[in-house]
N, C-alpha and C positions, 0 to 999 in steps of 0.2 A: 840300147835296150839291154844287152846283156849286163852293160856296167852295174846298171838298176837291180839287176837281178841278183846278183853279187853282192853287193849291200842288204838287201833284204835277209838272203841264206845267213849272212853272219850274225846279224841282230838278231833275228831269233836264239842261237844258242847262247849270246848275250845274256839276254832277258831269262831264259829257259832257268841257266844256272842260279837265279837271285831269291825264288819263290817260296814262299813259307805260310801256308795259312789255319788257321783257328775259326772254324766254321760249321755247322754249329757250335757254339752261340757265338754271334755276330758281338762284335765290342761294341759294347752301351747298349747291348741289350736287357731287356726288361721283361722277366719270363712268368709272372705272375708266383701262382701259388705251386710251385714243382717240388720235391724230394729228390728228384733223378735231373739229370742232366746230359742227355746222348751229345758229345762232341766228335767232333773229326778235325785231325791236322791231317793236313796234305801238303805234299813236295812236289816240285819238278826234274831233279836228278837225284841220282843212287843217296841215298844213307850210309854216310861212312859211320861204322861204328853205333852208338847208342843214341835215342831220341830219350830227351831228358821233359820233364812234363811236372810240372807242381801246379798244387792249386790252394791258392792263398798262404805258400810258401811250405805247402807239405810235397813231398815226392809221390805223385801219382801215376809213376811211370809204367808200374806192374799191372796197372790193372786196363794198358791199354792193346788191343791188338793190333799187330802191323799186317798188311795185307799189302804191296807192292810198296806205292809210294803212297799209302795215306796209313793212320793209325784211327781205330777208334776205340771208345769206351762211354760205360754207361756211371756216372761219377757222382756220389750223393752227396749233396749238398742242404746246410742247414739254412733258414731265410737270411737274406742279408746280402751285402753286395762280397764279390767275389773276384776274384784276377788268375786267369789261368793262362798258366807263361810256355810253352814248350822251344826247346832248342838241338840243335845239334849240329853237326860237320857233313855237309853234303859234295858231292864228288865236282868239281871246275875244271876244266881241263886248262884256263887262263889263269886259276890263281897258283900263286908260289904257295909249293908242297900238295897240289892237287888236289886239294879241298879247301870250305870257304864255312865258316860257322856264320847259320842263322837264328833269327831267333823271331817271335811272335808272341804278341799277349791280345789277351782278349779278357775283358774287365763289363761284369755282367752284373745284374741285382736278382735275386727273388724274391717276391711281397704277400705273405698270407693274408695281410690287413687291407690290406683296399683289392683285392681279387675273390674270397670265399677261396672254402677247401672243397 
């Protein structure tokens, strides 16, 4: 019983150090007729240094807010399909040099023409 128990405690901070998500908007998402676009990346360990954030290859990192482990921002967007990438170095206490860079994309559409404004 206790062996079991020991295996579980370690996988967790495993799994813990690996997380990186872009949420809203979900990848392949389909968000109709929008202007704005509210996203959130969220983490599971510390942020080392800077969260790096483009959207459709422009640097959109200023205009997001960090609050613990997530960032948000309200991001305008013109119709058409779009790919918003964020990255950065979060703290591993198993990798060599004590951080681990991730990364996430999330690849979305907006559509005026078959939704109305």
């Amino acid at each position: 019983m206790l062996r079991a128990i020991g295996v579980v405690l370690l996988i967790i901070p495993l799994t813990a150090c690996t997380s990186l998500k872009i949420s809203p908007p979900a990848n392949g998402a389909e968000l109709g007729c929008v202007q704005k676009v509210s996203t959130k990346i969220s983490w599971t360990s510390s942020l080392q240094g800077t969260l790096s954030v483009t959207l459709d290859g422009s640097n959109v990192a200023q205009q997001f807010t960090i609050n613990g482990q997530a960032a948000t921002a309200s991001l305008d967007v013109p119709e058409g399909s779009h790919t918003l990438q964020a990255s950065g170095n979060f703290s591993c206490w198993y990798c060599s040099g004590g951080s681990f860079q991730l990364s996430a994309t999330s690849q979305f559409e907006t559509d005026c023409h078959h939704h109305g404004k």
